[in-house]
Every structure is written in C-alpha cells, then in structure tokens.
C-alpha positions as CSV (number, residue, x, y, z in Angstrom):
1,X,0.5,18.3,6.6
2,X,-1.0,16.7,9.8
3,X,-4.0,16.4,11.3
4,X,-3.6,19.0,14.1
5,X,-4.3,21.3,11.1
6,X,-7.7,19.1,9.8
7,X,-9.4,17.7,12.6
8,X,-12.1,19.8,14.6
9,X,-13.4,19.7,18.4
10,X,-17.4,20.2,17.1
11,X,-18.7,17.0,17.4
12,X,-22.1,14.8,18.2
13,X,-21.8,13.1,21.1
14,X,-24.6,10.1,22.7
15,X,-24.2,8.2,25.5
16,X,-24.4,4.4,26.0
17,X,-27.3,5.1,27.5
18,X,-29.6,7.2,24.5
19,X,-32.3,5.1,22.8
20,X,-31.8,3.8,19.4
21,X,-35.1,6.0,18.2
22,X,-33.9,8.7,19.0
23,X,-29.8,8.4,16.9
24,X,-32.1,7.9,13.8
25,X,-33.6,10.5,14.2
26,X,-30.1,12.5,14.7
27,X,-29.3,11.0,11.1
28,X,-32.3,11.9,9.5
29,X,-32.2,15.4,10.7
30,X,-28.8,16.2,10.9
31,X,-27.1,13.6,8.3
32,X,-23.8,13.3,10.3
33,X,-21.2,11.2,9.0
34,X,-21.2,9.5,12.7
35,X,-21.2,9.7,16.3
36,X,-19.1,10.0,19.4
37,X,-20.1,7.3,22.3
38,X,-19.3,7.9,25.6
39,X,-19.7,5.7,28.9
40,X,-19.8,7.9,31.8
41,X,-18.3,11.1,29.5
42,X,-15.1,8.2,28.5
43,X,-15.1,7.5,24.6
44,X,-16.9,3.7,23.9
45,X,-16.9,3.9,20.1
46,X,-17.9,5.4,17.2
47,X,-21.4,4.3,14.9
48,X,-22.1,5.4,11.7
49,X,-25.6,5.3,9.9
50,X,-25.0,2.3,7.9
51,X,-24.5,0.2,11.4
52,X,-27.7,1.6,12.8
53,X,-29.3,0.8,9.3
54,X,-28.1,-2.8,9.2
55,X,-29.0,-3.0,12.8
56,X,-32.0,-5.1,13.8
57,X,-32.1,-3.2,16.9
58,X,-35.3,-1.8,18.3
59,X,-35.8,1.8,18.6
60,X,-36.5,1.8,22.1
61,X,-32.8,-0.4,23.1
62,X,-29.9,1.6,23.8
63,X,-27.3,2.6,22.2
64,X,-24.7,0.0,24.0
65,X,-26.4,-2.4,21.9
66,X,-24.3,-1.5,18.8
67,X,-21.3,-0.9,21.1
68,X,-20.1,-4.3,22.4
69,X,-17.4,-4.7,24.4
70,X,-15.9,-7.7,22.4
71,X,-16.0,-6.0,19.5
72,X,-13.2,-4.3,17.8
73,X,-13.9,-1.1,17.1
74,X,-13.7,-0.5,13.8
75,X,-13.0,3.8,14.3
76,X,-9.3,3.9,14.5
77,X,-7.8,6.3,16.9
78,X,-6.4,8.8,15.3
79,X,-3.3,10.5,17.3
80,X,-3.9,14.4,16.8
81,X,-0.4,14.9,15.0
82,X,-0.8,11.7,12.7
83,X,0.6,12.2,9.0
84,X,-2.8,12.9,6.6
85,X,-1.6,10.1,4.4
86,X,-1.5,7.8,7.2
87,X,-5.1,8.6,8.9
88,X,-6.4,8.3,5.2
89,X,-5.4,4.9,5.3
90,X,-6.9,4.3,8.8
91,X,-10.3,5.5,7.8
92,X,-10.4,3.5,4.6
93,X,-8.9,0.3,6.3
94,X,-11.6,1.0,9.0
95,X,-14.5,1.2,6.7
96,X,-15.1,4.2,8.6
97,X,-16.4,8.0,7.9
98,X,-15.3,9.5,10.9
99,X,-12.6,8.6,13.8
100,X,-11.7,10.1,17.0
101,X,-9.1,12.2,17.3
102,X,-6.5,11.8,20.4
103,X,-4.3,14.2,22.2
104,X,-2.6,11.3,24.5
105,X,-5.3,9.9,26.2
106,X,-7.7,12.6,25.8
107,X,-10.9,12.8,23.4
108,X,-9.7,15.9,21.1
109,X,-12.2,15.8,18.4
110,X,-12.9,13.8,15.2
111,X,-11.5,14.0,11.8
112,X,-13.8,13.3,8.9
113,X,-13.2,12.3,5.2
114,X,-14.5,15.6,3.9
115,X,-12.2,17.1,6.0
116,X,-9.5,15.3,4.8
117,X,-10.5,15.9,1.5
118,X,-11.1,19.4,1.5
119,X,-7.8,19.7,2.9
120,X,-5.5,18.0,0.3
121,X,-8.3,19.1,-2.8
122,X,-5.5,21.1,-4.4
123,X,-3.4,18.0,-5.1
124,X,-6.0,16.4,-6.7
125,X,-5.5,17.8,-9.9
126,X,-2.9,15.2,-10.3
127,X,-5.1,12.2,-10.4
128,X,-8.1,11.2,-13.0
129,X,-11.1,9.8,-12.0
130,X,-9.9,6.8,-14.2
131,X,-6.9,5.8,-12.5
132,X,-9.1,5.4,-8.8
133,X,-13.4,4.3,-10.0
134,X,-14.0,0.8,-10.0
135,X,-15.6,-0.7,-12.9
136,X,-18.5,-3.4,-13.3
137,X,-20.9,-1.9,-10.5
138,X,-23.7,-3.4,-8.7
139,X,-26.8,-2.0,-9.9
140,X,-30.5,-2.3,-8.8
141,X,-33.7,-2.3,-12.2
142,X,-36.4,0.4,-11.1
143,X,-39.0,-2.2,-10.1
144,X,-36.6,-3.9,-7.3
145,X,-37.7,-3.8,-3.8
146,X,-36.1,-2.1,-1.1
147,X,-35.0,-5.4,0.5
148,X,-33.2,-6.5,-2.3
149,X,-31.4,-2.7,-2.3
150,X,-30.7,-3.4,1.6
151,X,-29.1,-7.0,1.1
152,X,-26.9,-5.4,-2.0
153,X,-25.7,-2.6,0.5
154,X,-25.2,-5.1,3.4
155,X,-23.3,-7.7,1.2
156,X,-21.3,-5.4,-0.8
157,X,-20.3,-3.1,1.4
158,X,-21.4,-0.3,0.1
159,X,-23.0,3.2,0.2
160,X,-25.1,3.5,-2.7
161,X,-26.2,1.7,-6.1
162,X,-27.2,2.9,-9.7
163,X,-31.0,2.2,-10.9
164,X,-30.9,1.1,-14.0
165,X,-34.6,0.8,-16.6
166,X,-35.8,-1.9,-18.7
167,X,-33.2,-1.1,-21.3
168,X,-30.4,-0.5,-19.0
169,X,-30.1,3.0,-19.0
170,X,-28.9,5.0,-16.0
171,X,-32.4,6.9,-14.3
172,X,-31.5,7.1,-10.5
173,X,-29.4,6.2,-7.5
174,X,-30.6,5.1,-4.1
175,X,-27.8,5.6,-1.2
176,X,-27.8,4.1,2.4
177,X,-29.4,7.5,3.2
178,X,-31.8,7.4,1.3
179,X,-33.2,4.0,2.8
180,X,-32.5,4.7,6.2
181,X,-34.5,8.2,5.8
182,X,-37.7,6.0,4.1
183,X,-36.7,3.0,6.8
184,X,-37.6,5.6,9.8
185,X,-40.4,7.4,8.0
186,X,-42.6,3.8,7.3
187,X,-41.5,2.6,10.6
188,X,-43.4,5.9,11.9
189,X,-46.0,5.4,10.0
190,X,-46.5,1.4,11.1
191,X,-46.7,2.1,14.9
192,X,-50.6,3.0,14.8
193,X,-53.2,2.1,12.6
194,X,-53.7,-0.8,10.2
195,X,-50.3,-0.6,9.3
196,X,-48.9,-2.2,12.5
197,X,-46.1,-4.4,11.9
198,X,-46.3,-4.4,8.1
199,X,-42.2,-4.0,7.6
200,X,-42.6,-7.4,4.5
201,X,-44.8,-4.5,2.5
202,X,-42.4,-1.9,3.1
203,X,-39.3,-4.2,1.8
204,X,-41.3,-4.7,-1.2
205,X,-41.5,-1.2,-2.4
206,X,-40.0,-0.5,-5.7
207,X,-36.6,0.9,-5.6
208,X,-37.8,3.7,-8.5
209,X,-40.1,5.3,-5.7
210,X,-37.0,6.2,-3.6
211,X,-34.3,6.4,-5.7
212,X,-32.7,9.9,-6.7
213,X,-33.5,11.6,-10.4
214,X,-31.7,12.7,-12.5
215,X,-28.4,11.4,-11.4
216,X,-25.3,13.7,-11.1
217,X,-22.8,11.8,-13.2
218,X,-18.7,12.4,-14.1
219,X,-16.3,11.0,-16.6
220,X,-13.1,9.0,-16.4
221,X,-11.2,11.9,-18.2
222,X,-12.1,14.7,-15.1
223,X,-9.7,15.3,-12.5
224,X,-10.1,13.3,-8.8
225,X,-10.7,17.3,-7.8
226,X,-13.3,17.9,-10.2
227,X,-15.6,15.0,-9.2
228,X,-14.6,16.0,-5.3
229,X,-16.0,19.3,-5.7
230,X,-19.1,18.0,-7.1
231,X,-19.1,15.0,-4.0
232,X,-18.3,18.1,-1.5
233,X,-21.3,20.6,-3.4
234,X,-23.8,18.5,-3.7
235,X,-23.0,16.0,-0.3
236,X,-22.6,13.0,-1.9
237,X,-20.8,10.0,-1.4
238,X,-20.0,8.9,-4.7
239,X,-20.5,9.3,-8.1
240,X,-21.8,7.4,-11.4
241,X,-19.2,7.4,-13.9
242,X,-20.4,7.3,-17.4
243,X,-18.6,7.3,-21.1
244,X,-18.2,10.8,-22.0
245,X,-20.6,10.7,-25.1
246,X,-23.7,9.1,-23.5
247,X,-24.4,9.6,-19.8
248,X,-27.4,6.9,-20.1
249,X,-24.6,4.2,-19.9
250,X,-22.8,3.4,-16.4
251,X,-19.1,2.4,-16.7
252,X,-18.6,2.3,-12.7
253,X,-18.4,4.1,-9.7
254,X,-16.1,6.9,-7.8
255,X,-16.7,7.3,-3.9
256,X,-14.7,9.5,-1.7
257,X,-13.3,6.1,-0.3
258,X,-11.9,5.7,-3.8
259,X,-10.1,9.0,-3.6
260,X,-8.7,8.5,0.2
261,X,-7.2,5.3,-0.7
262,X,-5.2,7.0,-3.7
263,X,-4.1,9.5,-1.0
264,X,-2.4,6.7,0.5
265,X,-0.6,5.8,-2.7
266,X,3.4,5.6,-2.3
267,X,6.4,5.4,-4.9
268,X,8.0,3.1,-2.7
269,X,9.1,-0.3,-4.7
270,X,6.7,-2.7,-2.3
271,X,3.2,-2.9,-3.4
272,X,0.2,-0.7,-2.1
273,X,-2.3,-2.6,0.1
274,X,-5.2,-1.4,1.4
275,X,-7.2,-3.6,3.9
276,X,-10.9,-2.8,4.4
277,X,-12.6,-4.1,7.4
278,X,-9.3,-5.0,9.3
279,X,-11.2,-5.7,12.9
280,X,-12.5,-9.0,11.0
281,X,-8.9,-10.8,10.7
282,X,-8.2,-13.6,13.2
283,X,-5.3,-15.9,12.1
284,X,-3.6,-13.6,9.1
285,X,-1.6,-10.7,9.5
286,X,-1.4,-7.4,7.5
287,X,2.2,-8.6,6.3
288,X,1.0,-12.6,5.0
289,X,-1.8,-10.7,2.6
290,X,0.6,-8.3,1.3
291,X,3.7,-11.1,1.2
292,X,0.6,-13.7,-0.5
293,X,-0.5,-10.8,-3.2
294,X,3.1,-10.6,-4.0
295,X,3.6,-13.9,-5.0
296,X,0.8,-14.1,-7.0
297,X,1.5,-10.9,-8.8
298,X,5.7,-12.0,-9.0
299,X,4.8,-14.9,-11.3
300,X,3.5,-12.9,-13.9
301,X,6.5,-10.2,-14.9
302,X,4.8,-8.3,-17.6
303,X,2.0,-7.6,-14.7
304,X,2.9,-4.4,-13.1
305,X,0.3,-4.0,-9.7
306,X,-0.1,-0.3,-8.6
307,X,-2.6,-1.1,-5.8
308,X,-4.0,-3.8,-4.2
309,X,-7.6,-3.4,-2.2
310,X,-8.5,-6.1,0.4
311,X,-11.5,-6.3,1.9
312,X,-13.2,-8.2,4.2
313,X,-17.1,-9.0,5.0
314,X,-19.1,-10.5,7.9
315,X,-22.0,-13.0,7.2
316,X,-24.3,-14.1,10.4
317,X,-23.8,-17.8,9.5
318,X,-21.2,-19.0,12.3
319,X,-19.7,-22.7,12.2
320,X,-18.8,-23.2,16.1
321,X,-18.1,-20.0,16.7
322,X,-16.3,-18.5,13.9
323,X,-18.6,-16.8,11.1
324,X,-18.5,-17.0,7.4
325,X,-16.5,-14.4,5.9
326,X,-16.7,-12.9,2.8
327,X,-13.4,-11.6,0.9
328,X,-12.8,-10.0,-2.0
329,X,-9.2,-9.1,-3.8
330,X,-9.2,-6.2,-6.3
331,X,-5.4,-5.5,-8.2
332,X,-5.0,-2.2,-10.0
333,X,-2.4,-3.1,-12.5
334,X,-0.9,-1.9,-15.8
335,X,-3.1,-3.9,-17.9
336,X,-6.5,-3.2,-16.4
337,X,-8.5,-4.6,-13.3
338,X,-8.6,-8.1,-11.9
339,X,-10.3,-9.5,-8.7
340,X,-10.8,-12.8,-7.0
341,X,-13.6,-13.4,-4.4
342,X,-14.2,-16.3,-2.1
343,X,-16.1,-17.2,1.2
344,X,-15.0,-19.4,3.9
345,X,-14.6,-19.7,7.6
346,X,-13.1,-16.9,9.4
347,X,-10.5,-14.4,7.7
348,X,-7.3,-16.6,6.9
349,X,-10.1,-19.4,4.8
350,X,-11.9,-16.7,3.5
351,X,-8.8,-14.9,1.7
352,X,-7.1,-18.2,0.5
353,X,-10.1,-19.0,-1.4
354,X,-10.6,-15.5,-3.0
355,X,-6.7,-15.5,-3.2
356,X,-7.0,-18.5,-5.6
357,X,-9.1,-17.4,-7.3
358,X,-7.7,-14.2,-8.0
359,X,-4.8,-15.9,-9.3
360,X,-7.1,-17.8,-11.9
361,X,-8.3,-15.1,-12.9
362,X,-4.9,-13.7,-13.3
363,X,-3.5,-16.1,-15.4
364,X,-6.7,-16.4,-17.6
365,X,-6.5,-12.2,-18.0
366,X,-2.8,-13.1,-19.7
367,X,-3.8,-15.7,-21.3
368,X,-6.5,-13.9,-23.1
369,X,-3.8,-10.8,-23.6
370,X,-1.5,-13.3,-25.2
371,X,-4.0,-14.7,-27.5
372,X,-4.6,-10.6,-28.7
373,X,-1.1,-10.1,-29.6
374,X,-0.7,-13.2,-31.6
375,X,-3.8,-12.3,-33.7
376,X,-2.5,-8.8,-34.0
377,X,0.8,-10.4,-35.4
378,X,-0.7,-13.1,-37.7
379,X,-2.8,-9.8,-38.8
380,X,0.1,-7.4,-39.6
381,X,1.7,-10.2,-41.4
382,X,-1.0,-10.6,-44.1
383,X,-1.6,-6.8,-43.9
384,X,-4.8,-6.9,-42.7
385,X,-3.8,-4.2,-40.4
C-alpha cells in the first residue's frame, strides 16, 4: 500500500502573512492536526498546535514568525507514491501530525496519522497494546498549575498527561488541546478590564479545573486496533493504560505515535531505530546512533533489542551559539524496558551522555536479573520453591 491511496487534497491552508490570533482560533474551532503555509501560493512549512502553543508569539505577529527560513522543517515531504511503512517513519521521526504530500514538485495534499491509521487498522490485530505503551509516565496531582502542565508538555515532548489525586489514583487527563483551548479563552478574557495582563494568575490555575473526567482508559492485553478505534472514536491522542483489575492505577501510556512507530517495525536482522526530532542533529548521523546503540546492546548477548526510540529535545539556553539539547534513549528489548537520558551541547554531546547512561543502566538491569536467578536457584535447592 502507498500513499497515493491515503493521502487527501482537502487541506487548511494560511499564508506567511495571516496573524497569529487568528491560527488559534483555526485550532480552537476546527482542531486540525496542522496547517499548510504558503509564501506567495509556494509551500513554506507546516505548524502544528503544539508550536503555536509553545510559541511566545503575539497574536497580532504573523505567521512567518514560526516559519524561519533557517529552520529545518520539521514536516517531511512526503513523495505521493511513498511506501506507508516508510512515511510512518517520517512522521514519527518528524515529531509531526501531518506532512505535505508531493507529486514532483507540486503541493498534492497532506497525509495525516489518522489517515495512516485508519488505513492499515486491519493489521492491527496483530499487535497488543503491551508490546508498543511506554511505562512510568509523567503525571500532573489535581492541584498543579497550568504552568507546571505547560513546562511538562514542552520538556517532554509530549501531547497529554494523566492527573492523578492525593492518593494517586487516576481522575483526569489534560492534553495540549486542552491548554491551548483555556490559553486563548483567558487570553480573551485579559485584553479588557481588570484583568489586563494577568497571564502569572492564569499559569497558576489548578490543573483539576481543566483536566478531562472520567478518563477513557485501555489495557495491555487489547489489541493496537482495539485502543485505535477508541483513539479514532473518541479523537484522542493517546490513551491511559491501566492494570486490567483496577482502572484507578496508571501503568503508562499508548499514543498514536506509539502505534506508527510499530508500523515501521521490520524482521530484518539490524536493529529498529526510530529518531524523533531529526532536524536537531548537527555533528551525528542517522548511521553513528544506530552503529553506537549496537554496541552497547552487542555486549550484553542474552539482551535481545526489538526497537530502539531516539529522541531529541531543544532547550533555549545556547553556549555560543549552539543550544542545550536534551536526549533521551528508550530500548524495547526481551527483558523489559531500559532508557538512558542526558543533556549536553548540541546533538552529538547530548546523545553521548544519555548514551552512557543508558549503558549504566543496562548493565545494572542484568545485574539485578542475575542476582534473581541465583536466588531462584539457591531457592529450588532447599525447596523453598
């Protein structure tokens, strides 16, 4: 299947040239995954809402604010008769909701992730929600303030966070939507009256006034197709995953990322790496992470990795010139999950650190493994088992 079959010409469209007031409101009234930017009718890039929400832009600046002309795009361009396996890796390496389609040199259309999931849903069947969530999410407590949720979403790179109560039950979720639609609302609110200007109360706001109640929630045991349909019903990003006899408990989280980067999964013998946020690479290539990974993983025989997700995150603090860069490693292996994060000056600093770390991590995983089998045999030997 290709996406000559997937990808649609209806599309929104702004110029360079619309104000930034005027795309939020596009998002709050039309919740499009993004939108098309032209210069003078030519394509100029692609924005999604959580750019315009991480934005510090004004509402009355244009949109050629967001779109710079040093900056790598971030939408890949998707050729019309691309492989769906291979455009799933492109959005997910992109960090990206949408792309542009291309016929040659033309503006065709855009392909989305529901489309790309709606398309292969059938084949879902053969994956469980277990082999793709990610465990140990971040979570926000009801009486957190909207800036916190916002520096959690920026950091993280993420789309949407469980609320948990005093106790640490699952009560809500809050989403990138959901701020951005209370973000526009208060700003409305603050342009007259005494309110003017009063954005430090509105970061204060507890989370549990915005959040979403009672949460939609799916198992590790359901198929990738089951919780799909439920993301596709009910427009959702993402899902809380919880233990199947108590829902109150949160075990991790499944996005629709999660299930386009198992679409990209191969049988071929070299490992399966996924890099998110690509554009942010200076000095390292695709081919050292994957070659660097290997290595790591090669020392340890009895570790089998199935997948290995790389991604990549942009702080503001720059040290002549080059900014602090956040990277995290995340291996899907046999035995369970193990990651390794690290921060550093620009890309190739940033994934040596997490790098090492990941591989201390690794080695302490087996070591605690290897402690666990030796109690299980000093166990069976004086029949305690």
């Amino acid at each position: 299947m290709n996406i000559a079959d997937i990808a649609t010409t209806e599309y929104i469209e702004v110029d360079v040239g619309t104000r930034m007031g005027k795309v939020r409101s596009t998002f709050e009234d039309g919740n499009p995954k993004g939108l098309i930017v032209t210069d003078d009718g030519e394509y100029a890039g692609v924005i999604s809402e959580r750019e315009v929400l991480q934005s510090h832009v004004e509402d009355d600046a244009k949109v050629a604010a967001l779109i710079k002309p040093s900056r790598n795009d971030p939408a890949p361009k998707v050729d019309r008769h691309e492989d769906v396996r291979e455009v799933a890796r492109m959005l997910v390496e992109g960090n990206t909701k949408v792309a542009p389609v291309f016929e040659g040199d033309n503006l065709w259309g855009v392909i989305t992730e529901d489309d790309l999931l709606t398309a292969v849903l059938e084949n879902l069947d053969a994956i469980t929600v277990g082999d793709i969530y990610t465990t140990e999410p971040i979570t926000l407590a009801e009486d957190d303030g909207v800036g916190k949720a916002i520096n959690h979403l920026r950091e993280h790179g993420i789309s949407r966070l469980p609320v948990v109560n005093e106790n640490g039950y699952l009560t809500g979720v809050v989403t990138t939507h959901d701020i951005a639609d209370f973000v526009i609302r208060e700003n409305e609110r603050m342009t007259t009256g005494d309110r003017v200007g009063d954005n430090q109360r509105m970061l204060d706001v507890p989370i549990y006034d915005i959040m979403n109640s009672p949460v939609v929630t799916t198992t590790a045991d359901k198929t990738a197709r089951e919780a799909v349909e439920t993301m596709l019903e009910d427009d959702y990003a993402g899902l809380v995953v919880t233990p199947t006899d108590d829902d109150r408990l949160i075990d991790g989280v499944v996005t629709k990322t999660d299930v386009l980067r198992a679409l990209t999964f191969t049988e071929e013998e070299h490992m399966d790496v996924q890099i998110t946020n690509i554009s942010l690479m200076d000095t390292i290539s695709r081919e050292s992470i994957v070659q660097s990974i290997e290595q790591v993983s090669d020392k340890y025989a009895d570790m089998q990795v199935h997948h290995a997700h790389v991604r990549f995150h942009e702080h503001k603090e720059k040290l002549r010139g080059t900014p602090l860069i956040q990277c995290q490693i995340r291996l899907r292996t046999n035995k369970s999950q193990v990651a390794g994060s690290g921060e550093g000056y620009g890309a190739e600093n940033a994934f040596r650190v997490a790098l090492d770390k990941l591989e201390r991590n690794v080695l302490e995983l087996k070591g605690v493994r290897s402690d666990e089998e030796y109690r299980g045999q000093l166990l069976r030997k004086l029949n305690e088992l």
